[in-house]
C-alpha positions as CSV (number, residue, x, y, z in Angstrom):
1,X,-105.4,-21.3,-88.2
2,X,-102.3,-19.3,-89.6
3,X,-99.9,-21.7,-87.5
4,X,-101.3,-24.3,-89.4
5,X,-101.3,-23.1,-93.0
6,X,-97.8,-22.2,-92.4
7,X,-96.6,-25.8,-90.6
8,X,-98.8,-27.4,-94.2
9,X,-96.5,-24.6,-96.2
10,X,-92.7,-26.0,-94.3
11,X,-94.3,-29.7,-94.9
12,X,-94.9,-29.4,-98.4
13,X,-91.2,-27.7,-99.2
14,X,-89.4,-30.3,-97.2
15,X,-91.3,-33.1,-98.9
16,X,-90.3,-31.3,-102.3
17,X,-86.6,-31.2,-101.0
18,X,-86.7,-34.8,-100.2
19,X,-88.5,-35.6,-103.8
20,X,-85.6,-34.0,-105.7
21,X,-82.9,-35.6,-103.3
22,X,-84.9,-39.4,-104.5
23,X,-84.5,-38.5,-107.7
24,X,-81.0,-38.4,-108.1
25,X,-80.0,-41.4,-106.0
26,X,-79.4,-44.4,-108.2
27,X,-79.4,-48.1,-107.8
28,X,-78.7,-50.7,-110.6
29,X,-78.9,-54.3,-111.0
30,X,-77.4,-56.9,-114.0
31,X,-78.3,-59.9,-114.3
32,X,-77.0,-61.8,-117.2
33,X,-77.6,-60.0,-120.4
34,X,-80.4,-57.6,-118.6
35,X,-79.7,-54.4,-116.4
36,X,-82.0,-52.1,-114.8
37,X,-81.8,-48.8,-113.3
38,X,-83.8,-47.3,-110.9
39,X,-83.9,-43.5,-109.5
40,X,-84.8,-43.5,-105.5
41,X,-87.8,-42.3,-106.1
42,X,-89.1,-45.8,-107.5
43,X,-89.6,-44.6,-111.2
44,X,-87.1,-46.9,-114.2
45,X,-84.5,-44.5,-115.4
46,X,-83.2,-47.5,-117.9
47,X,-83.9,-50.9,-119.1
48,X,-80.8,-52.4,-121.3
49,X,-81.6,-55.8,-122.6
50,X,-78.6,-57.3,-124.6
51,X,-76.8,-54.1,-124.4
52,X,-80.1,-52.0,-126.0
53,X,-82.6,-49.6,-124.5
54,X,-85.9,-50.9,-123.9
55,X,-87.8,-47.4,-123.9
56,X,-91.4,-49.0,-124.2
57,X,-91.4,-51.7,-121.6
58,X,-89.6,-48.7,-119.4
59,X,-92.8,-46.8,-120.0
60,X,-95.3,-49.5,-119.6
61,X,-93.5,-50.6,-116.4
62,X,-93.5,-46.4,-115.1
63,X,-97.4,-46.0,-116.1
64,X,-98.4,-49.4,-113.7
65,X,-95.8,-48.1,-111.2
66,X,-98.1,-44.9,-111.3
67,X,-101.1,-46.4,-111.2
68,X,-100.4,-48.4,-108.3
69,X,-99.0,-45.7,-106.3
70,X,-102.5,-43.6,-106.7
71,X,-104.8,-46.8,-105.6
72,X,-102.4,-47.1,-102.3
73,X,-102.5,-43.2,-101.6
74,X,-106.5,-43.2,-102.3
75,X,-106.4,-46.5,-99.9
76,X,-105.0,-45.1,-97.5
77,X,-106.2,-41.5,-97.7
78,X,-109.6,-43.4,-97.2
79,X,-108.1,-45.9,-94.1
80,X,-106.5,-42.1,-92.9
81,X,-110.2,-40.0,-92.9
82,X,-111.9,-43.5,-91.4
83,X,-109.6,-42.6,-88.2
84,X,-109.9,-39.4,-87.9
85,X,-107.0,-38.2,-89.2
86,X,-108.0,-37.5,-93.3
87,X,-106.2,-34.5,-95.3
């Protein structure tokens, strides 16, 4: 039982190390008068339309982002438990 608290415990810190390493890679895109920029760990850092930050449709665009990624980890939490193999 302690083997596998501790294995959970070196799991949990390595997926922490890898959170903070996605959240400093950076990818952006331009296309015509619009660029994005996105953070590796798939959340907006930036939207510049015409040269000017577009905070709120960042947000709005963030929250769904969220949302989405909770339905597909409750998905497949559920697919995960119907084999067996539920945390």
């Amino acid at each position: 039982m302690f083997d596998k608290v501790k294995k959970l415990n070196e799991l949990k810190k390595a997926q922490s190390k890898i959170q903070k390493q996605l959240e400093k890679l950076y990818v952006s895109e331009k296309s015509g008068d619009i660029e994005v920029v996105i953070r590796g760990d798939k959340k907006i850092d930036k939207i510049l339309i015409g040269g000017e930050e577009n905070k709120d449709l960042r947000s709005l665009l963030n929250s769904a982002m969220k949302k989405v990624d909770k339905k597909v980890q409750k998905k497949m939490q559920g697919q995960l438990s119907d084999l067996g193999l539920g945390l």
